[in-house]
Short mmCIF file of the C-alpha atoms (twelve columns), coordinates in Angstrom:
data_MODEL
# 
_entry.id   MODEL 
# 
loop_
_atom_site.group_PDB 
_atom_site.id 
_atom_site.type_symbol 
_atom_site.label_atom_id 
_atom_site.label_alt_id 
_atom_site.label_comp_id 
_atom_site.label_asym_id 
_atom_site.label_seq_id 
_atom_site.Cartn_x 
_atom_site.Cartn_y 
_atom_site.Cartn_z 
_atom_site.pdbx_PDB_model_num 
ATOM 1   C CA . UNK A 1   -37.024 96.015 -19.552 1 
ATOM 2   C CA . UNK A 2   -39.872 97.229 -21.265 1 
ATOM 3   C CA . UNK A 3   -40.901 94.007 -24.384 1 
ATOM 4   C CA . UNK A 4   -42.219 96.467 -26.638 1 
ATOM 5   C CA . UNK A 5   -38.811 99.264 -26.374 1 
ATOM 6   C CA . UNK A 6   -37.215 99.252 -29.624 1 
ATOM 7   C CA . UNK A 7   -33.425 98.463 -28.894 1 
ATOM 8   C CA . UNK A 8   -30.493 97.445 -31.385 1 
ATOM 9   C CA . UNK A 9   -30.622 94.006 -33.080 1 
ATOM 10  C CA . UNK A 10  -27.914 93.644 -35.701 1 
ATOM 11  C CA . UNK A 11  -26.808 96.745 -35.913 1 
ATOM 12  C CA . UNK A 12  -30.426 98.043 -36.313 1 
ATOM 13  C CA . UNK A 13  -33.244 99.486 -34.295 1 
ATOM 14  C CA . UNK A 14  -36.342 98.377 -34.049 1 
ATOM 15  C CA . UNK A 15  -39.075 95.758 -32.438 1 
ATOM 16  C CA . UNK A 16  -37.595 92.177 -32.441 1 
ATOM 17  C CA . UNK A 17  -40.767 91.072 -33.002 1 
ATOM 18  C CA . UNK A 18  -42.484 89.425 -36.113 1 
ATOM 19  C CA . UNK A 19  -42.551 90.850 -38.807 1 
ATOM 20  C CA . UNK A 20  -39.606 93.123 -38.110 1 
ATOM 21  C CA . UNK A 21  -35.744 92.408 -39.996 1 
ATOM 22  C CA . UNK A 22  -34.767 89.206 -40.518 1 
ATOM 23  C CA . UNK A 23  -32.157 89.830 -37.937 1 
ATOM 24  C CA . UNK A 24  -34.743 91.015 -35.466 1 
ATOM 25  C CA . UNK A 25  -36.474 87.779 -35.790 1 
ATOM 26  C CA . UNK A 26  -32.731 85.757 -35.438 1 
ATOM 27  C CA . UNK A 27  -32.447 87.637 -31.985 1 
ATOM 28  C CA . UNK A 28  -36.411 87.419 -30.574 1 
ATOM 29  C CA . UNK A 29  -35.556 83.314 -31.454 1 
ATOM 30  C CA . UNK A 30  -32.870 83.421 -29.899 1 
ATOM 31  C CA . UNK A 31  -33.944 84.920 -26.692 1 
ATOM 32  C CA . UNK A 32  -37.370 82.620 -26.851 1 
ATOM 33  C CA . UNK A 33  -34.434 79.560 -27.185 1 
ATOM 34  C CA . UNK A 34  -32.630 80.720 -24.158 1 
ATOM 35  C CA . UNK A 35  -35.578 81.182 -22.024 1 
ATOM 36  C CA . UNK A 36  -37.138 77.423 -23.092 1 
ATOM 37  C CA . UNK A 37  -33.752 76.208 -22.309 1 
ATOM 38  C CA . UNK A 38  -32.858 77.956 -18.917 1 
ATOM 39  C CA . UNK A 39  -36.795 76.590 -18.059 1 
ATOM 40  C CA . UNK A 40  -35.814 73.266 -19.155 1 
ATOM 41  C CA . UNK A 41  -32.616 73.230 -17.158 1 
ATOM 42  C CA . UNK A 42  -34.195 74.602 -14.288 1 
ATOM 43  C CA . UNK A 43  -36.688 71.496 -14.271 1 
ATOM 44  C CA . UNK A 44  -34.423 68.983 -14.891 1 
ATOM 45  C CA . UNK A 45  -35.050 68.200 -18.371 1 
ATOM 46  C CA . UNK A 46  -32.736 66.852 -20.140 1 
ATOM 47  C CA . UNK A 47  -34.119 65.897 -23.019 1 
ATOM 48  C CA . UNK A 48  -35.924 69.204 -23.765 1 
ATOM 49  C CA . UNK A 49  -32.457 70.512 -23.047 1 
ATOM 50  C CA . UNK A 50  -30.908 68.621 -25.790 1 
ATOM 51  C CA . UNK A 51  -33.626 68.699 -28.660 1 
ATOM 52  C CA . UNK A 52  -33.014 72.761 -27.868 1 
ATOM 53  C CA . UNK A 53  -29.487 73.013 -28.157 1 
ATOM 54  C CA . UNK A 54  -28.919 70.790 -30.824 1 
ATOM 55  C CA . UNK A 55  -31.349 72.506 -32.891 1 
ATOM 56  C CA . UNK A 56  -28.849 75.400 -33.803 1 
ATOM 57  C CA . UNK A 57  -26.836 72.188 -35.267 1 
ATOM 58  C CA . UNK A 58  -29.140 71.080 -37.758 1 
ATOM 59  C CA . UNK A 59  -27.543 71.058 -41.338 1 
ATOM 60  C CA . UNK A 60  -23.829 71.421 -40.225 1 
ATOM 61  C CA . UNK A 61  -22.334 68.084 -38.664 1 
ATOM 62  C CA . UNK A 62  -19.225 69.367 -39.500 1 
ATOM 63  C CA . UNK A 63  -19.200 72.282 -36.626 1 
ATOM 64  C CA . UNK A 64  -21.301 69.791 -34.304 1 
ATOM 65  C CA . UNK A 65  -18.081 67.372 -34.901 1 
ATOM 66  C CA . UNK A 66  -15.720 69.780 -34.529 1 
ATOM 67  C CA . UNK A 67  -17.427 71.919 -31.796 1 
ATOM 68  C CA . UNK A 68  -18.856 69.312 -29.269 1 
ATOM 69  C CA . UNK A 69  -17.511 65.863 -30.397 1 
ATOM 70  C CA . UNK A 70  -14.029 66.054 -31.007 1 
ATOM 71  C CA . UNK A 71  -13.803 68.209 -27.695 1 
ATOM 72  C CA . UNK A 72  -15.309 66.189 -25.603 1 
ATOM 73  C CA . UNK A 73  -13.142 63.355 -26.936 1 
ATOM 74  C CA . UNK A 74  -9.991  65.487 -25.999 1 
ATOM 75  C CA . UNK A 75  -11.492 65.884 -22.664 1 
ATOM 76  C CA . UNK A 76  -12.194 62.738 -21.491 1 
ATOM 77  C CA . UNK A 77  -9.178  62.065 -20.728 1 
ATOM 78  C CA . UNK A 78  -8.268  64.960 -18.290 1 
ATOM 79  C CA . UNK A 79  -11.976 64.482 -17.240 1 
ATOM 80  C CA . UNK A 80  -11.048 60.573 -16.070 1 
ATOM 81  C CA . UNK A 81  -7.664  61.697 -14.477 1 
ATOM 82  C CA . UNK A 82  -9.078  64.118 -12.389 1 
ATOM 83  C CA . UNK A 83  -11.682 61.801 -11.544 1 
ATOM 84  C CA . UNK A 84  -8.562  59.671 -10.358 1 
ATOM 85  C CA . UNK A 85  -7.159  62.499 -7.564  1 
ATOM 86  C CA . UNK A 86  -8.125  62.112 -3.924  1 
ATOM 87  C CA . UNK A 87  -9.582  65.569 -3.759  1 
ATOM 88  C CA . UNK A 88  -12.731 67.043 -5.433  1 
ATOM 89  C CA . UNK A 89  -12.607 68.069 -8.920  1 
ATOM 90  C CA . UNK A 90  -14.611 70.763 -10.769 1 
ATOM 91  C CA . UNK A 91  -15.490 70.558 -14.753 1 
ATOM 92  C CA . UNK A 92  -17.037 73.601 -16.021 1 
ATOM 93  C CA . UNK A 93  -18.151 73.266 -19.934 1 
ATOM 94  C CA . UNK A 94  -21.339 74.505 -21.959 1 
ATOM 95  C CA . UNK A 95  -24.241 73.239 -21.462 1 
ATOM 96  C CA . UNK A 96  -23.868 71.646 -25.220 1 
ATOM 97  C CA . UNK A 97  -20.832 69.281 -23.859 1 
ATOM 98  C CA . UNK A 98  -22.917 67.526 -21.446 1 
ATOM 99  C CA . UNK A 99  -26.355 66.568 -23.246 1 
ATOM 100 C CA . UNK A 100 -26.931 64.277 -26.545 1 
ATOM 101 C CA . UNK A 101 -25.402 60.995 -27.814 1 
ATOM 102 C CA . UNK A 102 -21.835 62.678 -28.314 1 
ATOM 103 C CA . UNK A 103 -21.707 64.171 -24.978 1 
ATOM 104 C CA . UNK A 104 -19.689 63.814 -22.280 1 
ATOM 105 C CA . UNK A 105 -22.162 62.616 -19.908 1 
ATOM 106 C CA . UNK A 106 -22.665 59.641 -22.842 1 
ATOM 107 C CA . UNK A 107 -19.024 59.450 -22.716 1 
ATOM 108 C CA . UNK A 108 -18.609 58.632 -18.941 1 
ATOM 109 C CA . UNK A 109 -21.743 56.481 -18.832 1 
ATOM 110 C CA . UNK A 110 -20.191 53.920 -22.076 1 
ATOM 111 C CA . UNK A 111 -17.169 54.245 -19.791 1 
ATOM 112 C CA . UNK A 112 -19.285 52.735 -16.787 1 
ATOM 113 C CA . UNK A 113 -19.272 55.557 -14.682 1 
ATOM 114 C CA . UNK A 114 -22.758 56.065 -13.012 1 
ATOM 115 C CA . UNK A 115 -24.464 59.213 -13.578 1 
ATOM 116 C CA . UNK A 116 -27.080 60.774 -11.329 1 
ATOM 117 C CA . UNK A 117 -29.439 64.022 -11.402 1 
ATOM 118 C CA . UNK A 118 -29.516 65.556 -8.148  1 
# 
């Protein structure tokens, strides 16, 4: 795709680039957010991973409690009971459930499970 095309942001046409709508700059930081975090997740990093995700959290705890907190609280567990069956289990959850002090890979390690990178 061609950076410089005009396509719709918000309804609108036009470059997402500075200086464009205010909703053409929302999407072009978006996409710039995305692209830092699938880099950072591709190398591993964790913490660049969280500081990125947790960003779009700043001045609402209430939707970080409700949306990552209190759900990974109700997961745990299901989490720790299909950690218990003799055959593999699979846990799919956004990317925002596993990283930070609230999530669930926080949640397993406090519970003494041992957590590696591969």
């Amino acid at each position: 795709m061609d950076r410089g095309a005009t396509k719709p942001v918000n309804g609108r046409r036009g470059n997402a680039g500075a200086g464009g709508q205010p909703g053409q700059r929302s999407e072009t930081v978006r996409r710039t957010n995305l692209s830092a975090l699938v880099a950072a997740w591709q190398r591993g990093d964790a913490a660049a991973m969280e500081k990125l995700m947790l960003q779009s959290f700043q001045g609402n705890n209430a939707a970080y409690t409700s949306l990552i907190t209190e759900r990974n609280r109700n997961w745990m567990p299901q989490i720790e009971a299909c950690f218990r069956r003799p055959s593999p289990c699979f846990v799919i959850v956004g990317a925002a459930h596993v990283i930070g002090p609230d999530g669930l890979l926080a949640m397993l390690r406090q519970k003494g499970y041992r957590i590696e990178q591969q």
